[in-house]
VEXDREN-2710 file (C-alpha; in Angstrom, 1 decimal):
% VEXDREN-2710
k/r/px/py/pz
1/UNK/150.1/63.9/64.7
2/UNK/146.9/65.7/63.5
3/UNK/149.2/67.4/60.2
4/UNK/150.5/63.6/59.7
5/UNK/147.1/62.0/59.4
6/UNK/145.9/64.9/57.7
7/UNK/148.9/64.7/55.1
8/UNK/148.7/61.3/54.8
9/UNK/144.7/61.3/53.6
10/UNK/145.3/63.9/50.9
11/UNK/148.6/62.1/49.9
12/UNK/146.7/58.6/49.8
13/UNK/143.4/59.5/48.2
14/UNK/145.0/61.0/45.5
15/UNK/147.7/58.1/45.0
16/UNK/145.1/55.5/45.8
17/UNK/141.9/56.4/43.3
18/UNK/145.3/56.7/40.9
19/UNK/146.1/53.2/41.3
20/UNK/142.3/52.3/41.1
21/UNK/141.7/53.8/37.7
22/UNK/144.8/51.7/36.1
23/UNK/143.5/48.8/37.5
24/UNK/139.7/49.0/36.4
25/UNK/141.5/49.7/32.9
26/UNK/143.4/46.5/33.3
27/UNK/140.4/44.4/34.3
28/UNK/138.0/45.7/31.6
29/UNK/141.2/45.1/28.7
30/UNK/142.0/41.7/30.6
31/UNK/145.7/42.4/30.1
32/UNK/148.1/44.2/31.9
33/UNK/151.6/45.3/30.8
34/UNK/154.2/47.9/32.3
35/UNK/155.0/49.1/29.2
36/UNK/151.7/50.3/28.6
37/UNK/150.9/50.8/32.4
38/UNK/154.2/53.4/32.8
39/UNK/153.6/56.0/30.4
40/UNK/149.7/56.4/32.1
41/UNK/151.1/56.8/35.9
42/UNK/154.0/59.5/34.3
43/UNK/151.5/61.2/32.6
44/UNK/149.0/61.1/35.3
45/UNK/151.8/61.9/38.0
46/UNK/153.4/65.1/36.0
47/UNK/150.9/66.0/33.7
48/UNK/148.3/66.7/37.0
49/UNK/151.2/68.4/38.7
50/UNK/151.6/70.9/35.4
51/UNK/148.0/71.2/34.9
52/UNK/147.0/71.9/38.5
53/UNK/150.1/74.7/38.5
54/UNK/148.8/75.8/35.5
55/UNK/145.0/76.6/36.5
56/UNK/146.6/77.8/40.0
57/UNK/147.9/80.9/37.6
58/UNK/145.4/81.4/35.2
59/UNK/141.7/81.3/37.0
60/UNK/142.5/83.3/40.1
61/UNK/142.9/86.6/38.5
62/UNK/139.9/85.8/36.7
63/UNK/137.8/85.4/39.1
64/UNK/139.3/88.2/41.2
65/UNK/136.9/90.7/39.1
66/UNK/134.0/88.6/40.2
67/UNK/132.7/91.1/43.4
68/UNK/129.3/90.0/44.3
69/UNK/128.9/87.0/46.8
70/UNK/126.6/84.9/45.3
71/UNK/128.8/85.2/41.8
72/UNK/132.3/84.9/43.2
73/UNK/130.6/81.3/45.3
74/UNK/129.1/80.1/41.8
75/UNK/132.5/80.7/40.2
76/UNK/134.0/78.7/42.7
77/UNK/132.3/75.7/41.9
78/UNK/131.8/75.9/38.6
79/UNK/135.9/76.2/38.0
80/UNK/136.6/73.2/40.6
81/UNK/134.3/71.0/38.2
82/UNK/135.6/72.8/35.0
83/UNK/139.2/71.7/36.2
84/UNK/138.4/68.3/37.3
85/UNK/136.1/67.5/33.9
86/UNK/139.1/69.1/31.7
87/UNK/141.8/66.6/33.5
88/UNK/139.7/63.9/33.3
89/UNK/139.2/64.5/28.9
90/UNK/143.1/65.0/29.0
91/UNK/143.5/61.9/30.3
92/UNK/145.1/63.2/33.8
93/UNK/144.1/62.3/37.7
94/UNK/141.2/64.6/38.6
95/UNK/141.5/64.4/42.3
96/UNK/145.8/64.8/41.9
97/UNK/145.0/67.8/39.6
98/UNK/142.2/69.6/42.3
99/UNK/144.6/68.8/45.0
100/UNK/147.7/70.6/43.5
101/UNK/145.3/73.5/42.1
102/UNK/143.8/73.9/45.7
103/UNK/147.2/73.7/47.6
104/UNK/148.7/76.2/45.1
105/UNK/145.5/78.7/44.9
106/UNK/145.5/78.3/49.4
107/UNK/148.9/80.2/49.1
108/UNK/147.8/83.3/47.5
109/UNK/143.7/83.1/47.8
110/UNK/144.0/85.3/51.2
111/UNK/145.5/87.9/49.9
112/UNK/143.2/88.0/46.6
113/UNK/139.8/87.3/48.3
114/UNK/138.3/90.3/50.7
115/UNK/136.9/88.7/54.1
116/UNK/133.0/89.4/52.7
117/UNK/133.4/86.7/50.4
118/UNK/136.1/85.0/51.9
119/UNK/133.4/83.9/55.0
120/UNK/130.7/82.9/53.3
121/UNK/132.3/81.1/50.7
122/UNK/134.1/78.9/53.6
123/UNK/130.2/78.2/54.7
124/UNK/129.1/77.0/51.5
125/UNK/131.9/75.2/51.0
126/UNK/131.8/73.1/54.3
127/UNK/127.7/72.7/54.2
128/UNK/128.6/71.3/50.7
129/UNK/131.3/69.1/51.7
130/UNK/128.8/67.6/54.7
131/UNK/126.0/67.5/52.6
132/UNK/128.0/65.1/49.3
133/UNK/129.1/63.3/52.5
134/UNK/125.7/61.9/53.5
135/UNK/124.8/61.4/49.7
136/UNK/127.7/59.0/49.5
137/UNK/127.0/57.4/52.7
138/UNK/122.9/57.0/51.6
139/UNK/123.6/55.7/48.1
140/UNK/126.0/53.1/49.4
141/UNK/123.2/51.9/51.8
142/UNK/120.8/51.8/49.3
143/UNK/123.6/49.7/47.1
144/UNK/123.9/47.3/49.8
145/UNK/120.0/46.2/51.0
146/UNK/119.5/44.8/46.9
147/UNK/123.0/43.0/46.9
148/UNK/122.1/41.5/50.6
149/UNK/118.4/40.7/49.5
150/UNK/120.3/38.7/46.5
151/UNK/122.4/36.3/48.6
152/UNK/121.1/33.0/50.3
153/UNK/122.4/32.4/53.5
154/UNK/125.0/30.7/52.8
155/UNK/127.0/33.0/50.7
156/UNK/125.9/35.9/53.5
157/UNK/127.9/33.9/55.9
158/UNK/131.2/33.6/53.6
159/UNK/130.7/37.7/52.8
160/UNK/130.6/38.2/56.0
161/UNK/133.6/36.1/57.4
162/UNK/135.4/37.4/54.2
163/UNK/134.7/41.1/55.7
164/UNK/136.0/40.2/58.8
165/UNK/139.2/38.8/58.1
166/UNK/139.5/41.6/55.5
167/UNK/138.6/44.6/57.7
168/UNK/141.7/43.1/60.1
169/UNK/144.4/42.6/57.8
170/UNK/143.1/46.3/56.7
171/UNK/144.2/47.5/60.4
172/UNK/147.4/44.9/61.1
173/UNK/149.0/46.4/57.7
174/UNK/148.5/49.8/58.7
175/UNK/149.8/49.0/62.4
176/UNK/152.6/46.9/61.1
177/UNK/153.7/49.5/58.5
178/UNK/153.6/52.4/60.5
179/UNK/155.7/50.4/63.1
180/UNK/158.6/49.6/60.7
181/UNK/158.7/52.9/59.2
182/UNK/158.6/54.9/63.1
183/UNK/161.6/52.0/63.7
184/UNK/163.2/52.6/60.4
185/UNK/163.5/56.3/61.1
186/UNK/164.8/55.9/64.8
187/UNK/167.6/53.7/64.0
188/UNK/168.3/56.2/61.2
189/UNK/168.6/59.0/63.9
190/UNK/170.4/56.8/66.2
191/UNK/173.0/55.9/63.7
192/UNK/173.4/60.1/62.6
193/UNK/172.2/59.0/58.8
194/UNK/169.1/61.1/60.0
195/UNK/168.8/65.1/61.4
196/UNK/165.6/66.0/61.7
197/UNK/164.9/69.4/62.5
198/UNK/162.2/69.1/65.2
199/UNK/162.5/65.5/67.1
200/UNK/158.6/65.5/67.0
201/UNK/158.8/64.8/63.3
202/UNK/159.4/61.2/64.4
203/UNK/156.5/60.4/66.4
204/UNK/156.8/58.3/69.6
205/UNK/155.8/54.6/70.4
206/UNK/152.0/56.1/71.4
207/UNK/152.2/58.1/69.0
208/UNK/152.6/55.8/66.4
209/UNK/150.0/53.7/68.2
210/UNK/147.7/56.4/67.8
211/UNK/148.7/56.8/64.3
212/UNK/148.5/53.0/63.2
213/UNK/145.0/53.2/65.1
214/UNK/143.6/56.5/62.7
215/UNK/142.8/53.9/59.8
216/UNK/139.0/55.1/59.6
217/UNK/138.0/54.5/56.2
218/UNK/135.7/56.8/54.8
219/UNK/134.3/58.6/51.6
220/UNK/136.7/57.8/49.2
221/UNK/136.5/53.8/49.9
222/UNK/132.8/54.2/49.5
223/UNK/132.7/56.3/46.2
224/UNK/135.1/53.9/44.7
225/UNK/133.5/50.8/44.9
226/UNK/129.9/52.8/43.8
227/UNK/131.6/53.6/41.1
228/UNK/132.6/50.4/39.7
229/UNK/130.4/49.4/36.5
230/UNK/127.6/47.4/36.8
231/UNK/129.0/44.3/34.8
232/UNK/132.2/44.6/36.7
233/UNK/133.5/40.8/38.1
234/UNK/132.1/40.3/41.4
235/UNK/131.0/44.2/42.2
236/UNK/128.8/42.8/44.6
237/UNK/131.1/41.4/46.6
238/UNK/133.9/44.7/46.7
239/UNK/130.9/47.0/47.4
240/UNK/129.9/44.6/50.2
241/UNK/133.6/44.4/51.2
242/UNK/134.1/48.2/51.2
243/UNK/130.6/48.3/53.0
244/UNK/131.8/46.4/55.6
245/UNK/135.6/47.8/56.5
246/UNK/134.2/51.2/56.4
247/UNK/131.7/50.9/58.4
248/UNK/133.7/48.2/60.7
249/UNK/136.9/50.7/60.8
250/UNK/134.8/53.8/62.0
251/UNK/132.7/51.9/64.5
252/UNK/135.6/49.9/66.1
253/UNK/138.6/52.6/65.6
254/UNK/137.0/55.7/65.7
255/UNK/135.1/54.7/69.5
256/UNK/137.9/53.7/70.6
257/UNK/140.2/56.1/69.6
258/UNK/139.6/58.7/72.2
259/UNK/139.7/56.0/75.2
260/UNK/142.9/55.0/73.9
261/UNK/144.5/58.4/73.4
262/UNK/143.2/59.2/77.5
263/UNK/145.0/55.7/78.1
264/UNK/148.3/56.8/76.8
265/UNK/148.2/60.2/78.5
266/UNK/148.7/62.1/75.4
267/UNK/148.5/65.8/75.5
268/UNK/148.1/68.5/73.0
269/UNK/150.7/71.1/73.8
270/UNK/149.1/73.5/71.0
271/UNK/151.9/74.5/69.4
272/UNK/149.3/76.9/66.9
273/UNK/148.1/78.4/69.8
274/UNK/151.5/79.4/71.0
275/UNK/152.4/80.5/67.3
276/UNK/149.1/82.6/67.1
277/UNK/149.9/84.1/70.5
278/UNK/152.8/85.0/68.9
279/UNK/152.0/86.9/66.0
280/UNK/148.6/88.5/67.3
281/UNK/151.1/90.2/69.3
282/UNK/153.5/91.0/66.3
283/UNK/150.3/92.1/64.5
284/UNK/149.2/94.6/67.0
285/UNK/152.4/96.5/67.3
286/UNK/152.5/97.0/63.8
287/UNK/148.7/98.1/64.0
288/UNK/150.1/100.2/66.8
289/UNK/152.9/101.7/64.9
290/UNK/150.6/102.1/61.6
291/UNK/148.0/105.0/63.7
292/UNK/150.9/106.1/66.0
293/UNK/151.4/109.9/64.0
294/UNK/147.5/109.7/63.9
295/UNK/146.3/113.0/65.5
296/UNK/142.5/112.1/65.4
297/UNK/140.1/111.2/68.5
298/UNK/139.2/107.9/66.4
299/UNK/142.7/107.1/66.7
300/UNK/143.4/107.5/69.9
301/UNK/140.8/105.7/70.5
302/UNK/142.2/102.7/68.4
303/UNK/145.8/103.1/70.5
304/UNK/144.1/102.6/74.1
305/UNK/142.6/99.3/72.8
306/UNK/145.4/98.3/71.1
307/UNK/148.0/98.9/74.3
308/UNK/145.5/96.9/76.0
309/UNK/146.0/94.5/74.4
310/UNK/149.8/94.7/74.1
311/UNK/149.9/94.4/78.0
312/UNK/149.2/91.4/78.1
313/UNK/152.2/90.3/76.6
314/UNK/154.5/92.0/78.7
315/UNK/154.6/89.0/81.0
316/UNK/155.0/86.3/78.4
317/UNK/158.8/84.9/77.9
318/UNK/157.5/84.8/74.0
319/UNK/155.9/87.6/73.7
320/UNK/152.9/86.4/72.8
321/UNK/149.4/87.4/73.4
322/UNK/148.2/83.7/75.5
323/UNK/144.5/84.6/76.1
324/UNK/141.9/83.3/73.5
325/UNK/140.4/86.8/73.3
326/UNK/141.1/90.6/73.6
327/UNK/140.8/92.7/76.4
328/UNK/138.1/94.9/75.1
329/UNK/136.5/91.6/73.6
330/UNK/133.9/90.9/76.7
331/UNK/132.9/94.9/76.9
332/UNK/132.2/94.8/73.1
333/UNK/130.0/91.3/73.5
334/UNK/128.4/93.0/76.3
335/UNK/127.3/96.3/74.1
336/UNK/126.4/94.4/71.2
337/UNK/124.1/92.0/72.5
338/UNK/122.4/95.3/73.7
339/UNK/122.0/96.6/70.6
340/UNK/120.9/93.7/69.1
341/UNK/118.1/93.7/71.7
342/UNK/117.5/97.5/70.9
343/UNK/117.4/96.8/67.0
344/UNK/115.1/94.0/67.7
345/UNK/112.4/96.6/69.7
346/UNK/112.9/98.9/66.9
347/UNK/111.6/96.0/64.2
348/UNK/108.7/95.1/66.7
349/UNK/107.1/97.8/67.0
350/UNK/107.6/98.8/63.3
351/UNK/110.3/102.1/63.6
352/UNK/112.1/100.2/61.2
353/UNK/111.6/97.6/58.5
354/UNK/112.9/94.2/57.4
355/UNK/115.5/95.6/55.0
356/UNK/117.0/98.0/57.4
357/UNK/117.2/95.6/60.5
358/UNK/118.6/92.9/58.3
359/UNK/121.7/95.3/56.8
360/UNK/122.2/96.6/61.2
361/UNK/122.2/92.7/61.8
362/UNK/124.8/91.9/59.5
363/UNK/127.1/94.6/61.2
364/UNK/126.5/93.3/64.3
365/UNK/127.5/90.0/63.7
366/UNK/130.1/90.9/61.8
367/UNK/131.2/93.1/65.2
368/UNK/130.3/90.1/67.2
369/UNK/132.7/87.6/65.4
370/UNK/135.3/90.1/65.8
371/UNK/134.8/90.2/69.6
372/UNK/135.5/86.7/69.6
373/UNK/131.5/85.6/70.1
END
């Protein structure tokens, strides 16, 4: 359900802000005609497929020769805009462009990037994500408290049942067309015009519930109607609108949604967890196997952990590893937390200086992490 509703917001933001540049180009020309309206969705469709595949080739090796931290994460961001702007002069979808480039580079990026960029860049990348979050949520407020000041009470009262009765036709087509299309599918499989491979593609009637209930507007809502120029008819009004469902749809659905998923007695039966169990176990034997000829004290050292580990496997039908963390995991938390208190004596009383006990607290995070703190 989660990979659904994740799915489905990458599939519909891109589709949707599509949609919404064609038809602020049809409001500002005043006329609208297929034959001029099909060759911008084929170009927009294909041409941001090609041009996303294209940059997906191209940049990565380039920025593969990028080693410092602080470089590679500027790189980052200055490409992701570079490749948005270029769409966006070409005439392509910006968003469908990023989205293909990102899904494309996430295929091959692990192997190219080394984990010392890899982690901070993911930090960045999610402050900055939260952070453009709140911006869009604050200059939306500070669109709304001007357009409200400007209405008399009268037309306050018509925006505001106007939001209402928009805000539930919002959730009844969502519930209503994820109904018809879990129905369509099961009389499909009923009938054997329909295999699918795993029966939980189709979800169930809670699940669908669930699914018809995830309608949360957001960001993308918000951003759209902010953008709309400042002579555009009745701007007030869709900003208020947008306004309004957003903030209606998270309030309403997103409180209610965990009472309602406890209701139906849903239950996540982590199928990740049971995959990682899985290959952490793969992953260790071939670790194992890799040192096996190695004569050294350091790796015998290495095979005792790793057999640790292994046995713990031994009694799983899978052969997975189930336990969230190693077996050596708690005695390595246990010794670095004191030598982070040793390291922290040593700066005190001035045996060492800022430089060197930053550099010895990086490693020891870095150890931490990797015992699972």
């Amino acid at each position: 359900m989660v990979k659904v509703l994740e799915g489905e917001s990458l599939l519909n933001d891109a589709s949707a802000l599509l949609i919404y540049r064609i038809a602020v180009g049809a409001v500002a020309t005043e006329h609208l005609k297929w034959s001029e309206v099909a060759p911008t969705i084929a170009l927009g469709l294909v041409g941001s497929v090609l041009a996303g595949l294209l940059a997906a080739r191209v940049i990565p090796p380039i920025m593969e020769r990028v080693k410092e931290v602080p470089s590679a994460i500027i790189l980052q961001f200055a490409t992701t805009f570079m490749i948005w702007i270029t769409a966006e002069h070409l005439g392509l979808s910006g968003i469908l462009t990023i989205v293909v480039y990102a899904i494309a580079v996430a295929r091959t990026a692990p192997a190219r990037i080394p984990a010392r960029l890899r982690v901070p860049s993911y930090a960045v990348w999610e402050t900055m994500v939260f952070v453009l979050n709140v911006l869009a949520f604050m200059l939306i407020g500070m669109q709304m408290r001007p357009i409200w000041s400007r209405l008399d009470a009268d037309v306050r009262w018509e925006y505001c049942v106007a939001a209402a009765w928009i805000l539930l036709t919002v959730v009844l087509v969502r519930l209503l067309w994820v109904t018809f299309y879990r129905t369509t599918l099961r009389v499909l499989i009923v009938r054997g015009l329909y295999h699918p491979k795993d029966p939980k593609a189709v979800a169930s009637r809670k699940g669908g519930l669930i699914i018809s209930w995830c309608g949360m507007r957001g960001l993308v809502t918000l951003a759209t109607a902010f953008a709309l120029p400042e002579n555009f008819p009745q701007r007030d009004f869709i900003v208020f609108i947008a306004f309004a469902v957003v903030l209606g749809s998270l309030i309403i659905q997103g409180l209610t949604l965990r009472p309602l998923i406890l209701a139906f007695g849903l239950r996540d039966d982590d199928p990740v967890g049971v995959e990682v169990a899985r290959g952490r176990a793969v992953a260790y034997r071939a670790a194992l196997d890799a040192i096996e000829s190695d004569p050294s004290e350091e790796a015998e050292i290495l095979r005792l952990e790793y057999r640790a580990t292994l046995m713990q496997a031994e009694n799983d039908p899978n052969g997975g590893i189930a336990s969230g963390e190693m077996p050596t995991d708690p005695l390595r938390r246990r010794a670095i937390e004191a030598a982070r208190k040793s390291i922290f004596e040593l700066r005190a009383t001035e045996v060492i200086g800022d430089d060197a006990f930053h550099r010895l607290e990086e490693e020891l995070d870095r150890a931490e992490l990797s015992a699972g703190g």
